[in-house]
N, C-alpha and C positions, 0 to 999 in steps of 0.2 A: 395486685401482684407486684413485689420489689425485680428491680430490674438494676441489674449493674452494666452502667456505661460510662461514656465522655461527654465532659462538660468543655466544649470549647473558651479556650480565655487568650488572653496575649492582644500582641498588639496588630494592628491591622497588617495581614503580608508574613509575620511572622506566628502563626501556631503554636498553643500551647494548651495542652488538655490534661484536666482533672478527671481523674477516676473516681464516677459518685454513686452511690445507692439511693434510689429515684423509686415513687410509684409509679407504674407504667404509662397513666392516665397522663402524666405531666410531662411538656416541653421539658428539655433537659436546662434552656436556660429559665425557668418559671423560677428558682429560686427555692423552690420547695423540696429540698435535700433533706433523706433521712441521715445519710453519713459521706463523710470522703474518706476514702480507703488508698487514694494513689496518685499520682501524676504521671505523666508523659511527654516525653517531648521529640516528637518528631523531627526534629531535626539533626538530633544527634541520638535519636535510637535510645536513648534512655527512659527507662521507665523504672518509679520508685512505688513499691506496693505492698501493704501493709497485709501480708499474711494471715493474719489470725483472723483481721475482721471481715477480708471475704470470705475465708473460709465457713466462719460461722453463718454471715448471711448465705450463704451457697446451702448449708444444713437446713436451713430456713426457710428454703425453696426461694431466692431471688437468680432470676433470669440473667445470665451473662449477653452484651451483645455479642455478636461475631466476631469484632475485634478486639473489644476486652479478652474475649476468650483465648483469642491467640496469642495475646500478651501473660494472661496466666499460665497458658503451655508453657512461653519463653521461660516466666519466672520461675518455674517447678511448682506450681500452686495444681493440687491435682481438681479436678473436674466430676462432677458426680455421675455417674451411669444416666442418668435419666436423659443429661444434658448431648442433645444433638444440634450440629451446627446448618442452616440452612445451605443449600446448593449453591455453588458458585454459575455466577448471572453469567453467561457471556452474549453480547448484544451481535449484531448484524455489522459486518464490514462493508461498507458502502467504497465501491470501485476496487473491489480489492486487486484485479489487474493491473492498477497502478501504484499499489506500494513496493514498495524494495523490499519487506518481510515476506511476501508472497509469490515474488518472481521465483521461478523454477531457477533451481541450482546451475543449470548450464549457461544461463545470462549474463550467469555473474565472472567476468574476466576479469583476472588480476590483473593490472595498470603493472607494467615491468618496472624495476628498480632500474637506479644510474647504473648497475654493475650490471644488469644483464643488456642493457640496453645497448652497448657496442656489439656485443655479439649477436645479437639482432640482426643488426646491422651488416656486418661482414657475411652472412649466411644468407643474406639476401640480395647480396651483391654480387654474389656468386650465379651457377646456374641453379637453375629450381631443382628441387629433391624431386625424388622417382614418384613420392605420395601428391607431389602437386600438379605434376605435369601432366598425370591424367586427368586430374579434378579441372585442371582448366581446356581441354580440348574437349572434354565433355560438356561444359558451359559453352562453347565456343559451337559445336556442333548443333545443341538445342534450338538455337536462337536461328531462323531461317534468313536467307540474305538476300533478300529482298529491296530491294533501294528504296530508300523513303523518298518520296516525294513533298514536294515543299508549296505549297500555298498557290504560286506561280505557274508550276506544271501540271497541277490540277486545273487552273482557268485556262489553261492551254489545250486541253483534252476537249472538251465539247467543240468548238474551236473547227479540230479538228474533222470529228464525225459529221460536223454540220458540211463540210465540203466535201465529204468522201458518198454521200447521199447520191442513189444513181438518179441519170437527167432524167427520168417519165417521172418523179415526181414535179419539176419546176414545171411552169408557164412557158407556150412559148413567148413571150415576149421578155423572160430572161434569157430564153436562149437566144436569141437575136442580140440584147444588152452584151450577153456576154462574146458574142461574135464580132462584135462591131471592134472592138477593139485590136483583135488581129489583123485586120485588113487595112 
């Protein structure tokens, strides 16, 4: 079966594809070309394409690939009924919580211009609007007020329980130790 695609050419980094009429069987660079029918050049979107002779191979039954095809659409070169184009692939997004195409709309804050940014400024310098003064007594409310304690006053606590322990636990021969020194 003939098969219309691209034959990669140019120089390395820079792309340049021929439009050729191939047996299916063969690598497109094997060299074994029934006909060239066009060029492309990706780089600047132009493609030059000889009308008459895909047409006729298309009567012919030769296979368009998927991108030739859609370079024929471009060119006005019509398509025959038979010809349907495969599904487009779409692969797996690995981390997609971490691109910027897939963050949720409300993430995205716009960075203020130079001209809004004094007025920023002066409205904050002010007293707080009616809409914030609640928002932060209610933050302020949530948070319980509790005294942290810090590292020190923690090894300070057992410390303490160890001397508040009533005397029928100790020896008496603590309580005597501890006697001795009042008198």
């Amino acid at each position: 079966m003939l098969t219309i695609r691209m034959q990669r050419k140019g120089r390395s980094g820079h792309a340049q594809f021929r439009v050729i009429v191939q047996d299916s069987r063969f690598h497109p660079s094997s060299g074994r070309v029934v006909a060239y029918v066009g060029s492309y050049d990706p780089h600047t979107k132009a493609a030059t394409l000889d009308g008459e002779k895909i047409s006729t191979y298309l009567t012919k039954g030769a296979q368009p690939s998927d991108r030739v095809a859609k370079l024929l659409q471009k060119e006005g070169i019509k398509l025959p009924g038979w010809f349907s184009a495969s599904a487009p692939k779409f692969g797996k997004v690995r981390n997609a919580d971490k691109r910027r195409s897939t963050r949720p709309p409300e993430s995205k804050i716009p960075a203020p211009t130079k001209a809004e940014a004094p007025a920023e400024a002066e409205t904050s310098a002010e007293a707080p609007t009616e809409a914030e003064a609640p928002a932060k007594n209610a933050a302020t409310e949530e948070t319980p007020a509790e005294p942290v304690k810090t590292p020190a006053e923690n090894a300070e606590a057992p410390a303490e329980e160890a001397s508040a322990e009533p005397a029928e636990s100790q020896t008496p021969a603590e309580e005597v130790s501890k006697e001795a020194p009042k008198a």
